[in-house]
C-alpha positions in Angstrom: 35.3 -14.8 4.2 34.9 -10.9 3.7 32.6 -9.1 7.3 28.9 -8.2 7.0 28.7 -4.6 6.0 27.5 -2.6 8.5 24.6 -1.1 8.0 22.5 2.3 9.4 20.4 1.8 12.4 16.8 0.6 11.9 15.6 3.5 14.2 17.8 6.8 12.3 16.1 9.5 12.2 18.5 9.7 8.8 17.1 6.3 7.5 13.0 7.3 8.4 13.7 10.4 6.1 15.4 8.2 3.3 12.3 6.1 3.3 9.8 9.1 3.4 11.9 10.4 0.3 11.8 7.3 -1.6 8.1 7.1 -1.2 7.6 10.6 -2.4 9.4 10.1 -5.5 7.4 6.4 -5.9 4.1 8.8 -5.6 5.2 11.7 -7.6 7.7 10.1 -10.4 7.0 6.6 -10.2 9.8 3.9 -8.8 11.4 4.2 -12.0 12.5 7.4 -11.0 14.3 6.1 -7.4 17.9 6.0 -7.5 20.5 6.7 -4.7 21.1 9.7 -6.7 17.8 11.0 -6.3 16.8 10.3 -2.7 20.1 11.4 -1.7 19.4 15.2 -3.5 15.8 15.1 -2.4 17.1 14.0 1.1 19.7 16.8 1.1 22.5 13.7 1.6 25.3 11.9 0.2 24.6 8.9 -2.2 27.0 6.9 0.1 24.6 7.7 2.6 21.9 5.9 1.1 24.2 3.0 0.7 25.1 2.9 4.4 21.4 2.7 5.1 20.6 0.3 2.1 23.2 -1.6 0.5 21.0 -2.1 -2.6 17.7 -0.4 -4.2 16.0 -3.6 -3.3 17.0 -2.8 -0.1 15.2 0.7 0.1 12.4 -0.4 -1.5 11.7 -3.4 0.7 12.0 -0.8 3.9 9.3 1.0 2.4 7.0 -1.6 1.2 7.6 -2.9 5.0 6.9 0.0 6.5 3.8 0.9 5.1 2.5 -2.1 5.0 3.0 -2.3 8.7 1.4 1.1 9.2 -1.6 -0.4 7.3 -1.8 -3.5 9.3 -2.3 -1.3 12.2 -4.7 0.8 11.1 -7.0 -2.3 9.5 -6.8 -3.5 13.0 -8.6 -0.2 14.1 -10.9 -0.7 10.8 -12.1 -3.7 11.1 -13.0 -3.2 14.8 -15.1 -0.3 13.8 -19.2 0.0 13.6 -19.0 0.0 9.9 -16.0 -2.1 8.9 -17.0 -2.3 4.8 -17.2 1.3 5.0 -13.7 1.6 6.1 -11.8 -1.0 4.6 -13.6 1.2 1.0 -12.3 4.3 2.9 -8.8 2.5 3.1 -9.2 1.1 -0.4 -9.5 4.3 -1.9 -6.7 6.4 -0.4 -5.0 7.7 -3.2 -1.3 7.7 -1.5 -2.3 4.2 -0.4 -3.3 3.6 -3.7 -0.8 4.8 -5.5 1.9 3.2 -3.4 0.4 0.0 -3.9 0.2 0.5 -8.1 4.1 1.7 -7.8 5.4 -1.6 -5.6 3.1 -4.1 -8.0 4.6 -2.8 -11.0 8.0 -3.0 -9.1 7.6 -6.8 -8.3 7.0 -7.5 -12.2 10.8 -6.4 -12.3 12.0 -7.5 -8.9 11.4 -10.7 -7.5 12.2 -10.0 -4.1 9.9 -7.1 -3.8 7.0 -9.8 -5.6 7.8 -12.1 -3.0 7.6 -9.4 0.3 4.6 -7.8 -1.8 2.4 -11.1 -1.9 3.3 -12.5 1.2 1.9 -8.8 2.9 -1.2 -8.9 0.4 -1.7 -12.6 1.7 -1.7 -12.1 5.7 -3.9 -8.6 4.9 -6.5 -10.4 3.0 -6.3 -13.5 5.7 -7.1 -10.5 8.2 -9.8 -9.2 6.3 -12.0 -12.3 5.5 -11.3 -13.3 9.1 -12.9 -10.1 10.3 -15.6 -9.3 7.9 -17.1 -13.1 7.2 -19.3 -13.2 10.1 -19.9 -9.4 9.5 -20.9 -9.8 5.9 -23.0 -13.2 6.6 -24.8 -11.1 8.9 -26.1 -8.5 6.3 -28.0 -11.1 4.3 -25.6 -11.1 1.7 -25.0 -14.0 -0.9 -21.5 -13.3 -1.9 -18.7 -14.7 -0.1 -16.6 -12.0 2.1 -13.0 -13.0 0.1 -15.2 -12.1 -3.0 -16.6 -8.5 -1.8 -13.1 -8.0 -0.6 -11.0 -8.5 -3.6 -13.8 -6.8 -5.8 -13.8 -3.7 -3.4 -9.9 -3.4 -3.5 -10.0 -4.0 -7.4 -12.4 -1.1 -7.8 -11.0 0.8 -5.5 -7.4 0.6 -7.1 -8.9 1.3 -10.8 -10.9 4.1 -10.1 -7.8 5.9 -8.4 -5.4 4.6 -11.0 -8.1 6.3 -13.8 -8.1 9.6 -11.4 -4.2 9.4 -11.4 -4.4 10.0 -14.9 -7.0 12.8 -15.3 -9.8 10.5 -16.2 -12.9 12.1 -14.8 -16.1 10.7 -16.6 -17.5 8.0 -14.2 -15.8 8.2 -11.6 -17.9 10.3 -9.0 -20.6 8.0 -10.6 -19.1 4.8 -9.6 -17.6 6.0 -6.3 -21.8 6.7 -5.5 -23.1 3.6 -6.8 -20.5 1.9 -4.2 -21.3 4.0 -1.3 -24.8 3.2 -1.8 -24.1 -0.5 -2.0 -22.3 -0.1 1.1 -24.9 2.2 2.9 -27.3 -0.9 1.9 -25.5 -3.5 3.4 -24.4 -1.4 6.5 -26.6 1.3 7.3 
């Protein structure tokens, strides 16, 4: 039986910057465009570098869908504890990097199952999170629509009118961004 192959540390300063890089390209080129190759030039390292760190792509992109997802988990903590939690979790919705990420590791996990797998289980204990936090909230308002429902309708929006902006569509899109904030500023004013 061959020995594990060692791997970088979790906490190297080298594998933080590695991640950051593979992200940027995800934003900026798409994860088609993620290679060792590339994060290795953009990173200013060796491709066996990469490798030390992360054995496979999968690898690499699994530390960054971890990663941010735990940076998000943290700050929906903060979100949902907030005066106006709809209002943030729109705020969070719409952040294009956040966005974007999100669009990049979904049309990853059509092609890797392993990243499907991380992706949904994440989506899952955020949206478990989320209706936890805002039912009581949102039965408060007066409002006739279940909180799961408002949720998944605000993230859908949310992800289509940044995915239409990623792309240089402009008509509607302030429009639609105003009749949502207004919806919002009606249920919590």
């Amino acid at each position: 039986m061959s020995k594990p192959r060692r791997t970088g540390s979790e906490t190297s300063e080298t594998r933080a910057r590695l991640i950051d890089v593979t992200e940027a390209i995800m934003l900026t080129d798409g994860y088609a465009a993620v290679s060792s190759r590339s994060v290795a030039k953009l990173a200013a390292v060796t491709p066996a570098l990469v490798h030390y760190y992360f054995p496979t792509l999968d690898d690499l992109f699994l530390a960054v869908l971890r990663r941010r997802a735990e940076q998000q988990l943290a700050r929906q903590d903060r979100m949902l504890s907030s005066d106006r939690p709809l209002h943030a979790f729109w705020a969070q919705s719409k952040d294009r990097d956040g966005a974007g990420l999100l669009t990049e590791l979904m049309a990853l996990a059509n092609h890797r199952k392993v990243v499907r797998t991380e992706l949904a289980e994440y989506a899952e204990r955020f949206r478990k999170v989320q209706v936890m936090a805002l039912a009581n909230h949102i039965d408060a308002t007066g409002l006739d629509v279940p909180p799961v429902a408002l949720l998944v309708m605000m993230a859908g929006m949310a992800r289509a009118l940044v995915l239409e902006e990623s792309l240089g569509m402009t008509t509607g899109i302030a429009d639609t961004y105003d009749v949502i904030d207004r919806l919002l500023d009606s249920i919590e004013p």
